[in-house]
C-alpha positions as CSV (number, residue, x, y, z in Angstrom):
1,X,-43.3,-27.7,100.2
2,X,-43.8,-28.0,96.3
3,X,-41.7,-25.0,95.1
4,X,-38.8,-26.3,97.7
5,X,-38.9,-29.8,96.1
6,X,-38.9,-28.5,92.9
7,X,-36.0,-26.7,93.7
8,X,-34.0,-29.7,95.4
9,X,-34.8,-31.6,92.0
10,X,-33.3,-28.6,89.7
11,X,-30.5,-30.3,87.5
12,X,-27.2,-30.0,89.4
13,X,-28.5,-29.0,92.5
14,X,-26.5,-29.6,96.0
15,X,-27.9,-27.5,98.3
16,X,-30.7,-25.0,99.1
17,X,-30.5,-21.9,100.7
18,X,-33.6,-20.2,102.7
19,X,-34.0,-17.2,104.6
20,X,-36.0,-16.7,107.3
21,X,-37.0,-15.1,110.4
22,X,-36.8,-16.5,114.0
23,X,-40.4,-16.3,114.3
24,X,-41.8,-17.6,111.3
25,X,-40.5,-21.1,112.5
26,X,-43.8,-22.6,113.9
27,X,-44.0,-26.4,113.6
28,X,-45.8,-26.3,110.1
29,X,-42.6,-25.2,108.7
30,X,-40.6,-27.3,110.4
31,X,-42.3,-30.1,109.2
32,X,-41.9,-28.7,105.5
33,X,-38.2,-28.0,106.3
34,X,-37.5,-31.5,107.8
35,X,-39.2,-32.8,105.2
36,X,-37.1,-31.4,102.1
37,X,-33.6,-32.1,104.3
38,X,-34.5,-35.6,103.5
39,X,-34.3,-34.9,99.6
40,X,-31.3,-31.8,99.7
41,X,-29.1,-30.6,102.5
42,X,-30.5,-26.9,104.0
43,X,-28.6,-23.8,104.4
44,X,-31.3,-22.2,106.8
45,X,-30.2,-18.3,107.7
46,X,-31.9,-16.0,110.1
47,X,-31.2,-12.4,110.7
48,X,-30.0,-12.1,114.0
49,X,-28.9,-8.5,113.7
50,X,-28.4,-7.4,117.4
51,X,-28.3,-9.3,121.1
52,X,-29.6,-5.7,122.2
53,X,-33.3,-5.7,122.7
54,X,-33.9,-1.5,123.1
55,X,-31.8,-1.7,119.1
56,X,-34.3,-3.9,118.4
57,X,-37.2,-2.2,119.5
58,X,-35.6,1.1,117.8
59,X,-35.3,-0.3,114.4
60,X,-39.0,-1.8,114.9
61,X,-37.6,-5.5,114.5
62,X,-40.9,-7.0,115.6
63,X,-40.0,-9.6,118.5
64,X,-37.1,-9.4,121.0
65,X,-33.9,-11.5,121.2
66,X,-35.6,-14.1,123.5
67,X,-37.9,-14.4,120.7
68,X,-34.7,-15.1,118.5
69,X,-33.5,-17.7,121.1
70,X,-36.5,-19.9,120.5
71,X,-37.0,-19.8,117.1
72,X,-33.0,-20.3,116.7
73,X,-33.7,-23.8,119.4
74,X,-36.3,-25.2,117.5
75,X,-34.3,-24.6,114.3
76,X,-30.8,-26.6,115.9
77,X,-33.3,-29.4,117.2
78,X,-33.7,-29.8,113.2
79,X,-29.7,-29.1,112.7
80,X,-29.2,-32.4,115.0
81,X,-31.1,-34.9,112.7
82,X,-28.6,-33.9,110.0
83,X,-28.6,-32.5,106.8
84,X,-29.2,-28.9,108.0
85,X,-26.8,-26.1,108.5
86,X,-27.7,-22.7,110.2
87,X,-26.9,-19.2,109.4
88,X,-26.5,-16.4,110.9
89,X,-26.2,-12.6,110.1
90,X,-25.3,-9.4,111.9
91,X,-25.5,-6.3,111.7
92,X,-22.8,-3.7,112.2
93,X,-23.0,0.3,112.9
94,X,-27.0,-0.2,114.1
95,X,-27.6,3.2,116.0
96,X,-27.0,3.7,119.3
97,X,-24.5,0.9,119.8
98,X,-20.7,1.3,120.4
99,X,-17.8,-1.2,120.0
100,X,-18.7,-3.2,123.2
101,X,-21.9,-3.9,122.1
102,X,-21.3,-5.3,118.8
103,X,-18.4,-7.3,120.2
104,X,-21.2,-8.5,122.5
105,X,-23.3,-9.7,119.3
106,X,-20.4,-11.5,117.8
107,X,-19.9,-13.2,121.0
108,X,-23.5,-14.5,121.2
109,X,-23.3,-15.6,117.6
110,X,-20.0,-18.1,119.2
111,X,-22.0,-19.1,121.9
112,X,-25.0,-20.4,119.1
113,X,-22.1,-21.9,117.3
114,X,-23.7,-21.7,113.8
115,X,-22.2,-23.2,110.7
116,X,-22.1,-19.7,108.9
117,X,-22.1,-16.0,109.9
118,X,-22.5,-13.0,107.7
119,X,-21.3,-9.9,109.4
120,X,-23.0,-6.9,107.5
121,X,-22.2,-3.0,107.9
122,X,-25.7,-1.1,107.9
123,X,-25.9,1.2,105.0
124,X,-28.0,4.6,104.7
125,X,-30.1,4.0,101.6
126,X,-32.4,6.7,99.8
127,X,-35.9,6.0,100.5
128,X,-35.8,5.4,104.1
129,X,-36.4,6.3,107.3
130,X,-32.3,6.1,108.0
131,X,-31.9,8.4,105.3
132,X,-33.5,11.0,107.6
133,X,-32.2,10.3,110.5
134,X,-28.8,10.8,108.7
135,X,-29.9,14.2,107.2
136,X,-30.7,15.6,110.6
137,X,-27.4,14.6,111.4
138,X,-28.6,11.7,114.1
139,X,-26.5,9.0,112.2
140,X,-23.0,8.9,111.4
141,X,-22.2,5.7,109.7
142,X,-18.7,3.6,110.4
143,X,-15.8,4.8,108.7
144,X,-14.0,1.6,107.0
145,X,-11.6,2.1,109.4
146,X,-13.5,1.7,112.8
147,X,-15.7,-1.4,110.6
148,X,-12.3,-3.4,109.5
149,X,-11.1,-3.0,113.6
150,X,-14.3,-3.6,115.1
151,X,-14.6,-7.2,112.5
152,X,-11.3,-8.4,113.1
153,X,-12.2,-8.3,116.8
154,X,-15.4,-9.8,115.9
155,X,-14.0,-12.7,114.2
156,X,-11.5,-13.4,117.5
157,X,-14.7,-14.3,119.4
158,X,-16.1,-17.2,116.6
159,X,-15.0,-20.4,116.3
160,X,-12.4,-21.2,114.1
161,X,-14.7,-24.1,112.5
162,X,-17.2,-21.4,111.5
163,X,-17.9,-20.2,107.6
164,X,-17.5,-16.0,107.7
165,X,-20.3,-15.6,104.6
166,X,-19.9,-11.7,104.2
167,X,-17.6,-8.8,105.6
168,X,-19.3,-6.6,104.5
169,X,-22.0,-5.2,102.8
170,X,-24.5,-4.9,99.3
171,X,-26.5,-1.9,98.4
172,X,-27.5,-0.7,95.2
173,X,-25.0,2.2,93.9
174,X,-28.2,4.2,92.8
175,X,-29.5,3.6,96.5
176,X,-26.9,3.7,98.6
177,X,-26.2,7.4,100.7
178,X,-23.6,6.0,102.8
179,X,-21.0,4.8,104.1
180,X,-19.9,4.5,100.0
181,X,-16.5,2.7,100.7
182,X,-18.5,-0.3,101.0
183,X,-18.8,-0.3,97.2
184,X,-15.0,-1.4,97.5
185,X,-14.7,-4.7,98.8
186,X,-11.4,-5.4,97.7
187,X,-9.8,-2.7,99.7
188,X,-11.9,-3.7,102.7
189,X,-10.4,-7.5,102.2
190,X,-7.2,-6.1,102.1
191,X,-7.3,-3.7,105.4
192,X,-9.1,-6.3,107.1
193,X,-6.1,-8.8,106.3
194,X,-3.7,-6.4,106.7
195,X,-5.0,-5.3,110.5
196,X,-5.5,-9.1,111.7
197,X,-1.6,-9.8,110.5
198,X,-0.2,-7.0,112.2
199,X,-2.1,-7.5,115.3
200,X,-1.5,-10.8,115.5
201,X,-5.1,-12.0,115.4
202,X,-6.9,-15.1,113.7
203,X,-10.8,-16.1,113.6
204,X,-11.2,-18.0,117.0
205,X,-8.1,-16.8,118.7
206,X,-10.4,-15.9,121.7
207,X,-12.9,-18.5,121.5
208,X,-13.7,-21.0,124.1
């Protein structure tokens, strides 16, 4: 509560960003975040990632989407009393799931109708376990191609009212194994522009 308000009264200060998880929400924190709304308008973002509950399990996520559905209620019962905005991120090229089932993530994301959504490729970084999976050859991550198609669909399924945060994806250059064209955002900008216009596609064209 202190270091948020502290925060809020930073000279120049017009909003505050905080991220969280879906189950660190209990009513504690709800009270803290209610609380500071009153002094700052919130950007609150949780991590979605996946609707698919075996992904989540895979990648050792800690709670299930159901789990994610509660925390994300008791967060947009806060949203209501104003001065709160939600965002959300996912998470694209997670293993194991093919275009359908991303496509099915961005249409969940819709149906929540948050103000913001950050749609993130997953990148292999040194370090981890990902790195490897990669090595024994269990990973292949998306070419730019496959990510720019399967975003541009994505972004047919949100509402058109909706801030897109991120298209892509941050890793340090030291860190990050693969996919490396994500170290060129301009050109992903570009192809992802260039396949909505020649597809005739727009952000919400398939919303309802």
């Amino acid at each position: 509560r202190d270091l948020y308000r502290r925060c809020a009264r930073l000279p120049g200060a017009v909003m505050l960003a905080i991220g969280t998880r879906a189950d660190c929400l209990s009513d504690g924190v709800l009270e803290v975040l209610s609380e500071v709304a009153e002094e700052i308008p919130l950007l609150i973002e949780l991590g979605m990632q996946t609707v698919h509950d075996e992904t989540l399990s895979f990648i050792r996520r800690g709670y299930d989407h159901e789990t994610f559905l509660t925390g994300y209620a008791r967060l947009d019962a806060l949203r209501r009393r104003g001065n709160v905005r939600i965002g959300l991120h996912i998470l694209n090229g997670l293993p194991g799931e093919n275009g359908e089932m991303m496509l099915a993530t961005a249409k969940e994301a819709a149906r929540l109708s948050p103000d913001e959504v950050k749609i993130h490729t997953l990148c292999v970084l040194r370090g981890t376990e990902m790195e490897e999976i990669h090595r024994r050859g269990e990973y292949d991550p998306m070419a730019m191609e496959a990510a720019v198609e399967l975003t541009a669909h994505q972004l047919t399924y949100l509402p058109p009212q909706t801030v897109i945060g991120r298209i892509g994806a941050d890793a340090p250059r030291e860190q990050l194994i693969a996919p490396t064209w994500v170290r060129n955002k301009m050109a992903v900008e570009n192809a992802l522009d260039r396949y909505l216009y020649e597809n005739d596609l727009w952000q919400g064209k398939n919303w309802k």
